[in-house]
C-alpha positions in Angstrom: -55.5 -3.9 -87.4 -52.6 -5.3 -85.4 -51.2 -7.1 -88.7 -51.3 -3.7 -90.4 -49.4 -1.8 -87.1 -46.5 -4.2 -87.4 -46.5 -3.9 -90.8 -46.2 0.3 -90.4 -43.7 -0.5 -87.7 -41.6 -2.4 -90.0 -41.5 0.0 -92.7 -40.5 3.1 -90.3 -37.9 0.5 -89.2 -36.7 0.0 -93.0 -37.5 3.6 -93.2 -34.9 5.0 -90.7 -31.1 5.7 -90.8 -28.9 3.2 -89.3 -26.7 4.2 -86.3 -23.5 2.9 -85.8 -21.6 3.6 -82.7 -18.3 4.8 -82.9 -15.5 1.7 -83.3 -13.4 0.8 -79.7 -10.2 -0.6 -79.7 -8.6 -2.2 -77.2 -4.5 -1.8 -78.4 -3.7 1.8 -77.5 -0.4 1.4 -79.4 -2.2 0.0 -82.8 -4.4 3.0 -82.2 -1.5 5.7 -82.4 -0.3 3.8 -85.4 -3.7 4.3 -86.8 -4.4 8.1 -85.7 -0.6 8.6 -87.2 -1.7 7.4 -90.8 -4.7 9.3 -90.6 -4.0 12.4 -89.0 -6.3 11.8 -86.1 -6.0 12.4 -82.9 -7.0 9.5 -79.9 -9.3 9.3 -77.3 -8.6 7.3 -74.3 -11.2 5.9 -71.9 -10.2 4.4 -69.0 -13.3 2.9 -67.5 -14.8 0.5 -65.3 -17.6 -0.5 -67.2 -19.0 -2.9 -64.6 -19.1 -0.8 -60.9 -18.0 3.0 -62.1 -21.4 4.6 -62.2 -19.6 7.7 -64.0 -18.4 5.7 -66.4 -21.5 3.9 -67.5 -23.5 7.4 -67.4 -21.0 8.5 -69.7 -21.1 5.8 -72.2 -24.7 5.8 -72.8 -25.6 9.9 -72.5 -22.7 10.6 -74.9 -20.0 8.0 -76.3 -23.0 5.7 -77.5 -25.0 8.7 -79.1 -25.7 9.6 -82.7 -24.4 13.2 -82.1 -21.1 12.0 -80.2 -20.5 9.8 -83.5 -21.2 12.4 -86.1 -19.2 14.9 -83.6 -16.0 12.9 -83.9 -16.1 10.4 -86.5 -13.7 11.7 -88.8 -11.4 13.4 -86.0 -10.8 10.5 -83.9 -9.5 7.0 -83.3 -11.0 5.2 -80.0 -9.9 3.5 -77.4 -11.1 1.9 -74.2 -9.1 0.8 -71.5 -11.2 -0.4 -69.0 -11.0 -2.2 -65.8 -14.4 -4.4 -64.6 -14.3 -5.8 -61.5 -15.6 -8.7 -63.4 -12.5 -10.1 -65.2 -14.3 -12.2 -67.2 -16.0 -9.6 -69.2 -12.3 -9.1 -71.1 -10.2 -11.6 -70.1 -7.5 -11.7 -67.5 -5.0 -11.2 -69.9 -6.3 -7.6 -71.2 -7.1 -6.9 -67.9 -3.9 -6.8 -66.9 -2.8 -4.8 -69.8 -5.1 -2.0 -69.0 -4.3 -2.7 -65.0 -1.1 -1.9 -66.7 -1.8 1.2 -68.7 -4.0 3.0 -65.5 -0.8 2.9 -64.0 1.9 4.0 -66.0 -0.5 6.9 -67.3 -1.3 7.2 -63.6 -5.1 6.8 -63.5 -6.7 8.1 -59.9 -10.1 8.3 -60.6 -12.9 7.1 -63.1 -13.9 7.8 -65.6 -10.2 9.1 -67.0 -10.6 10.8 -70.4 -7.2 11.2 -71.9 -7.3 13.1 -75.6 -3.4 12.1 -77.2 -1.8 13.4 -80.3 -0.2 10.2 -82.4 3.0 10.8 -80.6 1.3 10.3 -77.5 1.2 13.7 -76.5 -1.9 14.6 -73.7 -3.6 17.3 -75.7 -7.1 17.1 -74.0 -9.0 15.1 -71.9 -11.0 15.3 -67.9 -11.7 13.0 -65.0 -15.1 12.7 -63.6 -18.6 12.2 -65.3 -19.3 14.3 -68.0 -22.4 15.3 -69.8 -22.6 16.5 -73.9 -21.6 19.9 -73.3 -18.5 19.1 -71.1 -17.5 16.3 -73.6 -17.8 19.2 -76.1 -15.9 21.7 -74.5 -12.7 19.5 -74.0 -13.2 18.3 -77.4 -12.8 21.5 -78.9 -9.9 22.1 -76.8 -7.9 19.2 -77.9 -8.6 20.3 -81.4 -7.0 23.6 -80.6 -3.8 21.6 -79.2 -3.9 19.8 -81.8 -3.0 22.0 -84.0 -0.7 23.5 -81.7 1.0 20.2 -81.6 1.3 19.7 -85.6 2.5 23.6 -85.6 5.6 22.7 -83.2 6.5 19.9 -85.4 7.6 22.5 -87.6 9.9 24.2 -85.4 12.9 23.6 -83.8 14.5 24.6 -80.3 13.4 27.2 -78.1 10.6 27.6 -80.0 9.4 24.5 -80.1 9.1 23.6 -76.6 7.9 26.7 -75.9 4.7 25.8 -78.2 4.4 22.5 -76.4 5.4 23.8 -72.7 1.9 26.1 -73.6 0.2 22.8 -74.5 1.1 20.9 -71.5 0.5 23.8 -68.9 -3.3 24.3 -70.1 -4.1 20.5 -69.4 -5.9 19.8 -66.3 -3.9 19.0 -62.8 -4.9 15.6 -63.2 -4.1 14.5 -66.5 -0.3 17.1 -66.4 1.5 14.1 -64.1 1.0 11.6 -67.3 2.0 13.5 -69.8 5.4 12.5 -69.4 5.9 12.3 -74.0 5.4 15.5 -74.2 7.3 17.1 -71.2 10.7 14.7 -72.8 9.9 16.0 -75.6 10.1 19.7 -74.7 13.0 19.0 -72.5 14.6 17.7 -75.3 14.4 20.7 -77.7 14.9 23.3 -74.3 18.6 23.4 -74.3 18.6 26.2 -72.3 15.4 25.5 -69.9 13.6 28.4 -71.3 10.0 26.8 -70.1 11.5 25.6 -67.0 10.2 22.1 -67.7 13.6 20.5 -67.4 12.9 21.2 -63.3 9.5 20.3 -63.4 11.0 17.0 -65.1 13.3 16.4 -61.8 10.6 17.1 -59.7 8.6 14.6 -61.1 10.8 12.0 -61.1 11.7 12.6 -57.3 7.9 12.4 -56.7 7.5 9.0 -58.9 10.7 7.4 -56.5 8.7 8.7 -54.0 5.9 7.1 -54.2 7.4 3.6 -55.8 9.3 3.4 -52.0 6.1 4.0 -50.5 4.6 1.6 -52.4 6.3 -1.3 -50.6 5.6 0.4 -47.1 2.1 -0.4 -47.4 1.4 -2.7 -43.3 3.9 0.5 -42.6 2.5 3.7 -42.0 5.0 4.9 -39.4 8.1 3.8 -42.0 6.0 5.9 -44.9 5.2 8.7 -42.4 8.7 9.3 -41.9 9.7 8.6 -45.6 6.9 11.7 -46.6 8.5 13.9 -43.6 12.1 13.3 -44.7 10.9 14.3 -48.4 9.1 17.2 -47.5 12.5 18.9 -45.7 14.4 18.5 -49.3 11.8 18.4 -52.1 10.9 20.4 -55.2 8.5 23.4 -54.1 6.1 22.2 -56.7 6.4 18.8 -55.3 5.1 20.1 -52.0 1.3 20.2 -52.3 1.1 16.4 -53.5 3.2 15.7 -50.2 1.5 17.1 -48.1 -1.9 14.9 -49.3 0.3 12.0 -49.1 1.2 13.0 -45.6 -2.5 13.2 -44.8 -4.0 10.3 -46.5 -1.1 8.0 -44.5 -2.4 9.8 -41.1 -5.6 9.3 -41.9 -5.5 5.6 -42.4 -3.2 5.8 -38.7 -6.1 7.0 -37.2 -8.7 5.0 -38.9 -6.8 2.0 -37.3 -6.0 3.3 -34.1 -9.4 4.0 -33.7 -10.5 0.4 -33.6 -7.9 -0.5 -31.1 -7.9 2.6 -28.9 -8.7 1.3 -25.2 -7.0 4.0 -22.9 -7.3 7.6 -22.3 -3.1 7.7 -23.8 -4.4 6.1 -27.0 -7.2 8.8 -27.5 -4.3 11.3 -27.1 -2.2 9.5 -29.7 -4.9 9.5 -31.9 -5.2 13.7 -31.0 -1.5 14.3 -31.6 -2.0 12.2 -35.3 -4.9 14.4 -36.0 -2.9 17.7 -35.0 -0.4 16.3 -37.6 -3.2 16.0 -40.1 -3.8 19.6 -39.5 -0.4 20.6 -40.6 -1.1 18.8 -44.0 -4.0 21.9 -44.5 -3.8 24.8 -46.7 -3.4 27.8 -44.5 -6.7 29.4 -44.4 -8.2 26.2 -42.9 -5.4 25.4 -40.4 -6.8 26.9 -37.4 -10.2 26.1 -37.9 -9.1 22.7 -37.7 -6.7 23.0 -34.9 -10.0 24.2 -32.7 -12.4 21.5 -34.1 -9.3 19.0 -33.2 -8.9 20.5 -29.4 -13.1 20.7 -29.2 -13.4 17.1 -30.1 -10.6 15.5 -28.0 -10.7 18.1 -25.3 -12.6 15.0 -23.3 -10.2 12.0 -23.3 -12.2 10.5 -21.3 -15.1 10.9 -22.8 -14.1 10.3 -26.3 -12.9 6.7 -24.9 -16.0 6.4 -23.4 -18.0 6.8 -27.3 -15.2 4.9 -29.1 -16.1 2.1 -26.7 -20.2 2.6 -27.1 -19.6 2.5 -30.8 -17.3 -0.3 -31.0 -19.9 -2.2 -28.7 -22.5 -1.5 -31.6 -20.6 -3.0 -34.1 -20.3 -6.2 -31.9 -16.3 -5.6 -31.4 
């Protein structure tokens, strides 16, 4: 009886369809070579596939699924960019490639789908995990750019990069900042700034400088304090927003630090004046609701010294 069950079980085995997955490269520039030739459009999955719970969710519910390969199989070319925490699972050198890549297409969270024309154009994409019907969605939305994309090629001028401009302003907020192919390539044929993406160009370049000064400013909160307060008086209106959460992530860490050092009643009032600041940084339906929860915690110095020192004795510091 058991000789006959394995024998059944071999012939389902024989008997059933063989899945392949869908083919990952690692070369995002071979890959827009490829998508070029074949008319195919590029998705981009910057991943931790070692520590990024997201990520690995992702990978097995959809990207390693018979329907996600007979979904996209003749529509796209793949390509993985990922980041493990253990380099040896790639290799140092290709982990520094795709250290590389997050940061020039300026990855902030994980998983970052990015869905690219062959020119490199951002057409698609999400960040976060993502289930079939989400993958589906934005999939059939890139298709639409796409051939929104392969339309403008056809024009010229105003036209043109107002095609692309309407591209580019339906991505989401968090893949817009990388889509910096597309946005020179409507500047480009926008002599006259019809989109008004020649100013949204400046502003993101003032932003970038920004945030490469900061970047050396980093055992410096007070120097990138005042660098983010000095930018804030001058910059682009759109700019403003993603100041102001720079403002507050740099006060934040301020008071995260001070917090381990406070030992008198005028540190605890430091620490109140940074979080007053951090209040400023909040949209304006929220600001006085913080202001009061800010006086209502620290309207105790004393007392707030008093807990900071109980908990730092718990910790044995």
């Amino acid at each position: 009886m058991f000789k006959r069950i394995l024998h059944m079980t071999g012939l389902v085995a024989l008997a059933a369809p063989a899945f392949a997955a869908v083919e990952w490269s690692t070369d995002l520039e071979a890959a827009k070579a490829q998508a070029a030739a074949s008319g195919k459009s590029i998705l981009v999955d910057f991943t931790g596939s070692d520590w990024c719970g997201y990520c690995i969710r992702l990978k097995k519910d959809v990207f390693d699924t018979p329907e996600f390969e007979a979904l996209t199989k003749d529509s796209l070319v793949f390509v993985e960019i990922d980041v493990p925490r253990d380099v040896a699972r790639i290799g140092e050198e290709l982990h520094k490639k795709n250290q590389a890549l997050c940061k020039q297409y300026k990855v902030a969270g994980f998983p970052t789908i990015m869905i690219m024309s062959p020119e490199g154009y951002i057409i698609g994409g999400f960040v976060g995990g993502a289930n079939m019907a989400r993958v589906k969605d934005c999939l059939s939305a890139a298709e639409t750019n796409a051939a929104k994309v392969k339309h403008a090629a056809t024009l010229q001028g105003a036209e043109r990069a107002k095609l692309l401009a309407e591209v580019h302003n339906g991505l989401p907020r968090d893949l817009k900042a990388a889509n910096t192919a597309m946005v020179n390539a409507i500047v480009e044929a926008d002599e006259n700034n019809v989109t008004g993406m020649k100013d949204l160009a400046k502003a993101t370049a003032e932003l970038d400088s920004l945030i490469k000064a900061l970047s050396k400013t980093a055992r410096e909160p007070e120097k990138a304090l005042v660098m983010v307060n000095e930018a804030l008086t001058t910059c682009y209106p759109v700019n403003r927003e993603e100041l102001l959460m720079l403002k507050g992530q740099i006060i934040m860490a301020m008071v995260n630090r001070d917090l381990q050092v406070a030992d008198s009643v005028e540190d605890v009032e430091a620490i109140k004046a940074l979080m007053l600041q951090l209040v400023d940084c909040a949209p304006a339906d929220r600001k006085e609701q913080m202001r009061q929860r800010v006086e209502k915690q620290f309207g105790d110095p004393a007392a707030v010294l008093e807990k900071i020192r109980e908990q730092r004795a718990l910790r044995g510091k």
